[in-house]
C-alpha positions in Angstrom: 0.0 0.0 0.0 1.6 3.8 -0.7 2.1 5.4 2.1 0.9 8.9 3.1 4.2 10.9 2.4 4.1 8.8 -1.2 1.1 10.1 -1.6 1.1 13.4 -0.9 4.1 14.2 -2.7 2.4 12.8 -5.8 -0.7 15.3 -5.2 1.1 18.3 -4.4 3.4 17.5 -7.9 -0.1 17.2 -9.7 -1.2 20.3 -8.7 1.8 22.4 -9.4 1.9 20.8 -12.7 -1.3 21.4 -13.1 -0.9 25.1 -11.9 1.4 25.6 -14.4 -0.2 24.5 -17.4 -2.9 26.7 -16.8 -1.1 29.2 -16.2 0.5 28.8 -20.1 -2.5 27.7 -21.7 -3.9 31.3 -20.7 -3.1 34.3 -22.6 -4.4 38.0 -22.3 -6.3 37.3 -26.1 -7.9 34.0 -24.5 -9.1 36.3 -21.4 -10.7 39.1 -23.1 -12.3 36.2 -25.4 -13.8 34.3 -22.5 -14.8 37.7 -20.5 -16.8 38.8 -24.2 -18.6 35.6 -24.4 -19.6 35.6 -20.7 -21.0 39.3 -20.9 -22.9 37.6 -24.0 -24.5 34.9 -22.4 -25.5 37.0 -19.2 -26.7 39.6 -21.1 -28.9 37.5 -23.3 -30.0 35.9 -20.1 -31.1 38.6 -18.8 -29.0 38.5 -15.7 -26.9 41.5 -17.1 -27.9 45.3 -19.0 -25.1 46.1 -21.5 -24.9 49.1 -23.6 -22.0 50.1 -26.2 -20.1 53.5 -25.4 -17.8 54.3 -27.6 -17.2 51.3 -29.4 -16.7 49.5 -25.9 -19.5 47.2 -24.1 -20.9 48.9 -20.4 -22.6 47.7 -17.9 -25.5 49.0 -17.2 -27.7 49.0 -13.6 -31.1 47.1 -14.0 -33.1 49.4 -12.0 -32.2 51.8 -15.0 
């Protein structure tokens, strides 16, 4: 049977590798694409107002 130090070590090397590759898998393009496409969704769901200003999406209070 592995033993508890075994063990460990081999989760706390997962998560750093997995830390990692997330951390290079993301990019500042891949952020702004994933922050467009949630303000889409939510807006469409009605959870969110948006408005364009300027060329540039805004949130907008729904009590307005």
């Amino acid at each position: 049977m592995i033993e508890t130090t075994a063990a460990m070590a081999i989760t706390f090397g997962a998560c750093i590798a997995t830390y990692f590759w997330g951390r290079s898998e993301i990019t500042n393009k891949n952020i702004d694409q994933i922050t467009t496409n949630m303000l889409e969704v939510l807006d469409q769901g009605g959870y969110i107002k948006t408005k364009l200003n300027n060329g540039e999406i805004e949130l907008v209070k729904l009590s307005d």
